[in-house]
C-alpha positions in Angstrom: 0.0 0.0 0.0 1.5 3.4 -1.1 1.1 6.5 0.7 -0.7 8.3 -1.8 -2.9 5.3 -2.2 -3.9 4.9 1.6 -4.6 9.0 1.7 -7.8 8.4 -1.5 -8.5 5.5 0.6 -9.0 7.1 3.7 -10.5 10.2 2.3 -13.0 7.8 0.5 -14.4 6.3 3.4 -13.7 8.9 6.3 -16.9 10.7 5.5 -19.2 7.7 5.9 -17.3 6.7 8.8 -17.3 9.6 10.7 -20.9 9.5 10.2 -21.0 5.6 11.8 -18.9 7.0 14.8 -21.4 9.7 15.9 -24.6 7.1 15.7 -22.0 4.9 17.6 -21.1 7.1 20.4 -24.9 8.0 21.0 -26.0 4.7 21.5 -22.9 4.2 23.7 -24.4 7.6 25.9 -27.3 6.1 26.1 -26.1 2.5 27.2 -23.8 4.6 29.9 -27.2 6.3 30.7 -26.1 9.4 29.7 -29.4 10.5 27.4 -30.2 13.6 25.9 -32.5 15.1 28.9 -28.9 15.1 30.6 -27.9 18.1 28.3 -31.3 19.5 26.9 -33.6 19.4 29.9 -37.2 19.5 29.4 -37.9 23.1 28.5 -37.4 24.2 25.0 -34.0 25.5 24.1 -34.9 29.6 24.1 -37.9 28.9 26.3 -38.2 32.1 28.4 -38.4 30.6 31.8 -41.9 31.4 33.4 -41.8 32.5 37.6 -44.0 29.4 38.4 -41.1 26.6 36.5 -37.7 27.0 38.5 -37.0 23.0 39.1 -34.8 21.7 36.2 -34.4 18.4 37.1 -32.7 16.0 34.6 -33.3 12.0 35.1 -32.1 9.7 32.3 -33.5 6.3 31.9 -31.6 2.9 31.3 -34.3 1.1 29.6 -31.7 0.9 26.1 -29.2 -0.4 28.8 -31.3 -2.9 29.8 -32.6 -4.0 26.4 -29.0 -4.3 25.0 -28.2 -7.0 28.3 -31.1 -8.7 28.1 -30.1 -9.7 24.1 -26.2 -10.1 25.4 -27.4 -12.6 28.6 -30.0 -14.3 26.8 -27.6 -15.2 23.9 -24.0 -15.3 25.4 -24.2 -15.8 29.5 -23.8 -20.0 27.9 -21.6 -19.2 24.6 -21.8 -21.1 21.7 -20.2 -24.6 21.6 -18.5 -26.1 18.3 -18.2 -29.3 17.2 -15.9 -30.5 13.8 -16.6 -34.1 14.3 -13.4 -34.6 16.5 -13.1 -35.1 20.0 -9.5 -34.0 20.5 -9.6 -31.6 17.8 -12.6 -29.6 19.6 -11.0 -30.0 23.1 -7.7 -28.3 21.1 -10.4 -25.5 19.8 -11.9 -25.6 23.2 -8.6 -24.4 24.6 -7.2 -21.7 22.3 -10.8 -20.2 22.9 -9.8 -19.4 26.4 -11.3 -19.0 29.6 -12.4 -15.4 27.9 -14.3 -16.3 24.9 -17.7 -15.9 26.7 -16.2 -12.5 27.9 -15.6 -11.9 23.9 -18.9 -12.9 22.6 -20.9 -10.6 25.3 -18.3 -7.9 23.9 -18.9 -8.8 20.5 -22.7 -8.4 21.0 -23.2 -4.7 22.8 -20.6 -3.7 20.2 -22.6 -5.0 17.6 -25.6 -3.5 19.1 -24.4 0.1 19.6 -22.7 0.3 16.3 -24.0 -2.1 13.5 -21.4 -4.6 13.7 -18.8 -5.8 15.9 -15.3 -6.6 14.7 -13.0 -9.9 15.9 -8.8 -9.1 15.2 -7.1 -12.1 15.2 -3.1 -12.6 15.4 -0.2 -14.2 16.3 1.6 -12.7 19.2 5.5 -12.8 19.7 5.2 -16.6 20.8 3.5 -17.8 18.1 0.2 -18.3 20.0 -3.3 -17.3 18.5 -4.9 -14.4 20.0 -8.2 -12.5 19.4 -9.8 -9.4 20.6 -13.0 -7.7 20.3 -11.5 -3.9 18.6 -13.6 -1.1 19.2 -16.2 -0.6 16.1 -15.6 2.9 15.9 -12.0 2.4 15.1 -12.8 0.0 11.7 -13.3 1.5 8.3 -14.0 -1.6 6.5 -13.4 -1.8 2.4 -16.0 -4.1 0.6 -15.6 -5.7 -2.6 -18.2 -3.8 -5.2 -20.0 -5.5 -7.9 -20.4 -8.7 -6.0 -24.0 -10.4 -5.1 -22.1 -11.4 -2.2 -19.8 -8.6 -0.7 -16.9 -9.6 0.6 -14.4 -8.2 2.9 -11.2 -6.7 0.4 -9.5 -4.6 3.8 -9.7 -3.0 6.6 -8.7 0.5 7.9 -8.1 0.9 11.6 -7.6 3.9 13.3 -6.7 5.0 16.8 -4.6 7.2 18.7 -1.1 7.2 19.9 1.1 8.9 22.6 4.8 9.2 20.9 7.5 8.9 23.6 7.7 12.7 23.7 4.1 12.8 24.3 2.9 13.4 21.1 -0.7 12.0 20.2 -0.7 10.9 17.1 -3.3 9.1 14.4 -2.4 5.8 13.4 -4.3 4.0 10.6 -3.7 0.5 9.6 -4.8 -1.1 7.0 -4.9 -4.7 7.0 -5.3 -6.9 3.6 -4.6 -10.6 3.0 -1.2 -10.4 3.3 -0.3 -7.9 4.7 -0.6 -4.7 7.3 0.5 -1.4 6.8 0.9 1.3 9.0 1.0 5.3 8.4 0.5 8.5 11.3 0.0 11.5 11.3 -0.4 14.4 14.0 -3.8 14.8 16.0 -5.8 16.9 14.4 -3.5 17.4 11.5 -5.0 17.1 7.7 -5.2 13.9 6.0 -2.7 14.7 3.9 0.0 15.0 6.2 0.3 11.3 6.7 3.2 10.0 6.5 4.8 6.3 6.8 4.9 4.8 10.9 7.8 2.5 12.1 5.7 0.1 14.5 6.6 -3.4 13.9 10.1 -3.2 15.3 9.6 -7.3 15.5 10.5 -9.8 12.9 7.3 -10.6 10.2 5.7 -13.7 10.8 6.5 -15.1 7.4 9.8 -16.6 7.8 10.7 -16.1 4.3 9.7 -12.5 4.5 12.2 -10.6 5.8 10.4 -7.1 6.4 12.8 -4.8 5.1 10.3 -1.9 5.6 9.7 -1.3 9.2 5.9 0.4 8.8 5.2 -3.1 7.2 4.4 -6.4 8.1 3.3 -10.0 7.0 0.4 -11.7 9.3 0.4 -14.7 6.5 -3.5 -15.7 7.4 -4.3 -15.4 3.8 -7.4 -13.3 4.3 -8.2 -10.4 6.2 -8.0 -11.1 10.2 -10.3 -8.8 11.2 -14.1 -10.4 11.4 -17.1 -8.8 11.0 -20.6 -9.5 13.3 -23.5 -7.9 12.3 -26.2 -6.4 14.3 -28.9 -7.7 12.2 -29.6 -7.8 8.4 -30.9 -3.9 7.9 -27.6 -2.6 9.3 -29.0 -0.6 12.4 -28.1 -0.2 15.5 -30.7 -0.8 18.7 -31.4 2.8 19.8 -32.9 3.4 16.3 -36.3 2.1 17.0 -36.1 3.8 20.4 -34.3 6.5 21.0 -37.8 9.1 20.3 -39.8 7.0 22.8 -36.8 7.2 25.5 -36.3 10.8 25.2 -40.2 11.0 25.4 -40.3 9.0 28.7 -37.3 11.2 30.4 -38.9 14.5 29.3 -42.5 13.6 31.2 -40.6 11.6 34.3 -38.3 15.0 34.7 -41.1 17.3 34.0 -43.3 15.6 36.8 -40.2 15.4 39.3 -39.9 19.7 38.6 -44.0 20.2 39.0 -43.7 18.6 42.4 -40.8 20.5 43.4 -42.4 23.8 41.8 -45.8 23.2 43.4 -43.8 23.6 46.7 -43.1 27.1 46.1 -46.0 30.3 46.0 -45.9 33.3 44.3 -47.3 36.2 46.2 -49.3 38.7 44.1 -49.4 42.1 46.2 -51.6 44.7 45.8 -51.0 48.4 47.2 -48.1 47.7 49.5 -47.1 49.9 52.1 -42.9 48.8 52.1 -40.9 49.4 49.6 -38.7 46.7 50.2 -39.4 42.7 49.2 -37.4 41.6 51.6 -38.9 43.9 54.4 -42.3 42.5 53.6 -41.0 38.5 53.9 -39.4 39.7 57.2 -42.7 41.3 58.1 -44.6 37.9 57.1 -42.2 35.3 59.0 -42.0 37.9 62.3 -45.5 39.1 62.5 -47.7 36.8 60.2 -49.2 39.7 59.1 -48.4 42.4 56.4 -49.5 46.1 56.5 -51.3 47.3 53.1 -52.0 50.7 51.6 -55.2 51.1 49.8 -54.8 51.4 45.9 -56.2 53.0 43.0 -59.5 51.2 43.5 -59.6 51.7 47.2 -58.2 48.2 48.2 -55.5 46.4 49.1 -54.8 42.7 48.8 -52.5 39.5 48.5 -53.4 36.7 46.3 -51.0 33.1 45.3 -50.3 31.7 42.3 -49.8 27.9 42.6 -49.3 25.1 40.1 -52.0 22.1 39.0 -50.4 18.8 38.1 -52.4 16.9 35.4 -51.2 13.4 37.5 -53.3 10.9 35.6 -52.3 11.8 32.2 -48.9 11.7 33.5 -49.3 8.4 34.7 -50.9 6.8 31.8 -48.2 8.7 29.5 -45.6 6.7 31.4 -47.6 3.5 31.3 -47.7 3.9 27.6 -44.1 5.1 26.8 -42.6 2.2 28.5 -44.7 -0.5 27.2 -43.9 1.0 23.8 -40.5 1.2 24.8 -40.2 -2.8 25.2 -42.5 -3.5 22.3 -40.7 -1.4 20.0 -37.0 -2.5 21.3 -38.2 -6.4 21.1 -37.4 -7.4 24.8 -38.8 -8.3 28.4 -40.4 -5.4 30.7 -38.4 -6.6 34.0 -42.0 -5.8 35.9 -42.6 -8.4 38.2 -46.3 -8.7 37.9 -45.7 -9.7 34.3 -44.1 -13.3 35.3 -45.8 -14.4 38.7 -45.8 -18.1 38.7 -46.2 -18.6 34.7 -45.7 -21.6 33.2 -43.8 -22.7 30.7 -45.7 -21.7 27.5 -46.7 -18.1 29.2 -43.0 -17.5 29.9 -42.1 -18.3 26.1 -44.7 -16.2 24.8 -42.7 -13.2 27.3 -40.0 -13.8 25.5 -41.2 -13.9 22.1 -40.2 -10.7 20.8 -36.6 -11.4 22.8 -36.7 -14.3 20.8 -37.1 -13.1 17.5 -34.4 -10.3 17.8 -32.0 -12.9 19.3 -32.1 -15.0 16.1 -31.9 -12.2 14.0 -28.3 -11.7 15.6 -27.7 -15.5 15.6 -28.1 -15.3 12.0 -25.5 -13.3 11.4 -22.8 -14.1 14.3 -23.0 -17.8 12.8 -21.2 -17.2 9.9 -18.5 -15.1 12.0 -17.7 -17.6 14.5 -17.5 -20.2 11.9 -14.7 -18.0 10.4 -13.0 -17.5 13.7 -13.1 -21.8 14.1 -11.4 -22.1 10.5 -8.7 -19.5 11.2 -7.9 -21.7 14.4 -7.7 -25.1 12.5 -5.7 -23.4 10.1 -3.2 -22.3 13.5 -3.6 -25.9 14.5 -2.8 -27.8 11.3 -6.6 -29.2 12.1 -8.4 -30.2 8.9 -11.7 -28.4 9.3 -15.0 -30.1 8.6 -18.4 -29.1 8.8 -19.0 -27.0 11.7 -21.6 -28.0 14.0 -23.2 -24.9 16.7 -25.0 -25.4 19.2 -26.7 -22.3 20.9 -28.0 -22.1 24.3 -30.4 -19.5 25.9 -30.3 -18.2 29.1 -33.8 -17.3 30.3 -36.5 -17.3 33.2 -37.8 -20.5 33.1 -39.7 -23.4 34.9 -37.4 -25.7 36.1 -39.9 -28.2 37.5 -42.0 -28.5 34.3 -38.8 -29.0 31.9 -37.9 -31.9 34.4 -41.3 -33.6 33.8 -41.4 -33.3 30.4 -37.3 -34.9 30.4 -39.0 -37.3 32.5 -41.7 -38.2 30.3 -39.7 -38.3 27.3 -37.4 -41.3 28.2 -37.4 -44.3 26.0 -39.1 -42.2 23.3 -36.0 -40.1 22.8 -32.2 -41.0 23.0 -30.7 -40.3 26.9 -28.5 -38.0 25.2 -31.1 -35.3 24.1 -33.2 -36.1 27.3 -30.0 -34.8 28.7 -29.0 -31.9 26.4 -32.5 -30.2 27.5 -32.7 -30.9 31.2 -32.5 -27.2 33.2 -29.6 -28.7 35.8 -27.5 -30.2 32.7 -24.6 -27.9 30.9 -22.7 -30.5 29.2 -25.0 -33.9 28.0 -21.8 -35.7 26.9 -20.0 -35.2 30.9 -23.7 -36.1 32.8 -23.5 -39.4 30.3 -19.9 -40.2 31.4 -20.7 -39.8 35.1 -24.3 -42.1 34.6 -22.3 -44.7 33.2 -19.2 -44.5 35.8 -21.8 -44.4 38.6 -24.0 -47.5 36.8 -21.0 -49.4 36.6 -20.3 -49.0 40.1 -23.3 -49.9 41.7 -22.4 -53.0 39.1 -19.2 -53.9 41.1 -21.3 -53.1 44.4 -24.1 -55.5 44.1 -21.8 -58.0 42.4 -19.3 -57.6 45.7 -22.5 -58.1 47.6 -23.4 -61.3 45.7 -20.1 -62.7 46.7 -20.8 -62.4 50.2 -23.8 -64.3 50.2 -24.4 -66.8 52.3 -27.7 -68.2 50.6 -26.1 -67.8 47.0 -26.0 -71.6 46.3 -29.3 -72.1 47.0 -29.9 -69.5 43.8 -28.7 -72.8 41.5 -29.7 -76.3 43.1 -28.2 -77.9 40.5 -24.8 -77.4 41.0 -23.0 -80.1 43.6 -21.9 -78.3 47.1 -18.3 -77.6 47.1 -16.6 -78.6 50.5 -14.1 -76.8 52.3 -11.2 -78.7 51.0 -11.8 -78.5 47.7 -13.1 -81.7 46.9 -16.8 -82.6 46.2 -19.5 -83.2 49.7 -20.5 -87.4 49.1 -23.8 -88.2 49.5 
């Protein structure tokens, strides 16, 4: 990659990108809880401020927070398990994974949530071991093939910053083909077309044969772009899309209640032909004396009236009500309200999660074909001949434990132990629980046999055989 090449590329995309960052980092303020009421308030921006509103308070709500867990629990809390039709070769698999790869696939999902699609680096580190990290969305610029049916990933442009050892931040922007990665820097804020070359692979390439004589250069030798993308879903949006209006709607009349009741607090004294001169005379005057002294005005009178504020609190109410049952209907998941489980059974709680479900497969969908890359770039590590890769999902959800163990129950000899097993709520791993029925069969086995052997009454159990005698020999009649 030249240098004049890599500034049209990044100018190309940078525009587009910039515009994936900022719908990025607002669905990231909003999964922090940091919505919009937090810097607009309720009021109008320009809003002259009437005497009877002074409360400005400013609550945000975590309902995208909580739909965005709900997905990453319900999917990931068990992660997917992979099978290539070898015992020893998924145990190797098993074990490159890492104790972390359920920590990586709950990553993979709120990334992929917040910003489209969640990316997977994979390298080799200084050992020759495979590693893999989630990398932050917002730092991939992606390069599709065009013209394709089926788009395919050509390179990838990642950017970030870096402190120099005098301090110096600096952009850095990869980009990472087949073959190769290049890397180029510029100054922070600096024009793109100050980039210049960056010496960061001080190390030896991982090609053997490729000796690196470039130092801004290197050779992964994967044969296809290590970098892997997860989608979101098929449209290409994020999860705040279909909810950010309703959100913001729900802060706005939750704050805007929270300042009437503060407001209704305070009264507004409306004087008439006032003797002082002074406000604060005549607040002294009312908190000493509990009286005020009035002049009579044009009209011949004097007076004091109050203003006070009336709070509409059942359309308030049933606002609320409605925004957050829209909120979990639009944003597919499960209003955490107890009163909607109680003691449900099992068909109630699956129609619950229905819409969870729906959005959950959606993502499924897509993070299939991803992992199945991740799998073949580890066979490839392992010198393992991939096969077909077999998945097996698990959910994590509310459910009844005591009718799922009937129903196991009913089910044997109509279906195989095995899947009896595979769907019983206290078994994680059918092929384990049918290792440890069989050890513990075969030693009640050796148990009842031993107890056999002890039994004083066991020749009676086959008259036909002759007594033996003590010495060996045969008892004469």
């Amino acid at each position: 990659m030249e240098l004049e090449q890599m500034k049209k590329l990044v100018n190309r995309y940078l525009v587009k990108h910039r515009e994936m960052v900022r719908e990025s980092k607002a669905a990231e303020r909003y999964y922090k809880k940091q919505n919009d009421i937090l810097k607009y308030g309720v009021r109008v921006s320009g809003e002259s401020k009437s005497p009877l509103h002074n409360a400005d308070n400013r609550i945000p709500s975590n309902f995208y927070n909580i739909l965005v867990n709900q997905k990453a629990s319900y999917l990931f809390a068990s992660p997917p398990i992979f099978d290539i039709g070898s015992k020893e070769s998924n145990e190797k698999i098993t074990k490159i994974l890492g104790d972390d790869f359920s920590k990586v696939c709950k990553n993979l999902c709120i990334n992929a949530s917040n910003s489209t699609i969640g990316w997977l680096h994979y390298w080799m580190d200084e050992e020759d071991r495979f590693q893999y990290e989630v990398v932050d969305s917002k730092q991939v610029i992606p390069v599709w093939t065009k013209g394709d049916l089926r788009k395919k990933l050509f390179g990838v442009v990642r950017t970030y910053d870096w402190i120099d050892e005098d301090g110096t931040v600096l952009d850095v922007y990869e980009y990472w083909d087949d073959t190769r990665c290049w890397a180029f820097a510029k100054k922070n804020r600096r024009s793109i077309h100050t980039l210049a070359e960056f010496s960061m692979f001080p190390y030896v390439s991982y090609d053997p044969s490729d000796f690196a004589d470039q130092a801004n250069t290197i050779s992964h030798g994967f044969g296809e772009v290590p970098f892997i993308p997860f989608f979101n879903n098929a449209e290409g949006g994020n999860d705040l899309k279909d909810i950010k209006e309703l959100v913001d709607a729900y802060d706005k009349v939750y704050s805007g209640y929270l300042n009437d009741l503060e407001d209704i607090q305070e009264v507004i004294f409306v004087l008439s032909g006032y003797e002082g001169e002074d406000l604060k005379e005549f607040l002294h005057n009312l908190k000493k004396y509990k009286t005020i002294k009035l002049d009579e005005n044009g009209d011949g009178k004097g007076g004091l009236d109050t203003l006070t504020i009336d709070i509409p609190v059942e359309a308030r109410e049933k606002m609320l009500t409605i925004t957050r049952k829209s909120i979990f209907e639009q944003g597919m998941g499960i209003d955490p309200d107890p009163q909607n489980f109680g003691n449900s059974s099992g068909v109630a709680l699956s129609y619950l999660y229905s819409l969870l479900e729906l959005k959950a497969g959606l993502m499924e969908t897509e993070f299939r074909s991803g992992f199945n890359r991740l799998i073949r770039a580890i066979c490839q590590y392992s010198g393992i001949k991939p096969g077909p890769i077999i998945q097996t999902w698990t959910r994590t959800s509310v459910r009844n434990d005591s009718e799922l163990a009937s129903i196991a129950q009913q089910s044997a000899g109509i279906i195989s132990r095995h899947t009896i097993l595979g769907h019983h709520p206290w078994v994680d791993d059918a092929d384990k629980e049918l290792e440890q029925l069989e050890k513990e069969e075969r030693e009640e086995q050796e148990r009842l046999e031993e107890q056999q052997g002890y039994n004083p009454f066991r020749e009676q159990e086959n008259p036909g055989a002759s007594p033996i005698k003590e010495g060996g020999g045969s008892v004469e009649e």
